[in-house]
N, C-alpha and C positions, 0 to 999 in steps of 0.2 A: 375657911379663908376669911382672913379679914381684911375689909377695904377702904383702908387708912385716906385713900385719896375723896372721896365720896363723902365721909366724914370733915374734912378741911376744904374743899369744895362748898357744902352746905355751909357751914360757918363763915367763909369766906364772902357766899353772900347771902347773910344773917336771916336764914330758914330757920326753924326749928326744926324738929323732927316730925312735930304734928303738921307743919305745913307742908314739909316732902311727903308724909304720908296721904297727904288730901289730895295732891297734884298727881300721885299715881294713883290713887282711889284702892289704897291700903287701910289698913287698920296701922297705927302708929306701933302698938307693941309689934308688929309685925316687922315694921322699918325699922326697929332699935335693933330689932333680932340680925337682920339686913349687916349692919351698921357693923356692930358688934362681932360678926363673922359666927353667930350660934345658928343662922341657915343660910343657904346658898339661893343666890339672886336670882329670880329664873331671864334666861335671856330680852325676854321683853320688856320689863322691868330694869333692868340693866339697861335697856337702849334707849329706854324712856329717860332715864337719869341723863343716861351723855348727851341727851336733846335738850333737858333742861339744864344743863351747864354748857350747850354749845361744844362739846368733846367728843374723843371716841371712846368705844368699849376699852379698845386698848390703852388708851389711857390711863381709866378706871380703875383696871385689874392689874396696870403698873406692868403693861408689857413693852409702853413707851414712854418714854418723857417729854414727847413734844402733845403739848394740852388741843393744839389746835385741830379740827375733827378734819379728815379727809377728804379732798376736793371731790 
């Protein structure tokens, strides 16, 4: 699966990939891997992303389109 929102999220506010990968305490080939959809996100990681972008899971994986995380 690839997680096109995640990608434009980070650029949106101008991370790097090495900086997402420090913030979750990845290895950065790791998070490109991520990024790219060549491995799957494990859930903690993934909830850690939507906290550093303020979103939800759902969001993320594009089950919603409302960006704002749940009351």
């Amino acid at each position: 699966m690839i997680y096109p929102r995640i990608r434009n999220l980070r650029e949106d506010s101008d991370f790097t990939q090495q900086q997402m990968a420090d913030k979750l305490f990845i290895n950065r080939r790791t998070y490109s891997s991520y990024e790219n959809g060549l491995r799957g996100i494990p859930i903690e990681t993934l909830s850690k992303i939507a906290d550093i972008f303020n979103t939800s899971v759902d969001y993320l994986i594009g089950r919603t389109d409302f960006r704002k995380p749940y009351p």
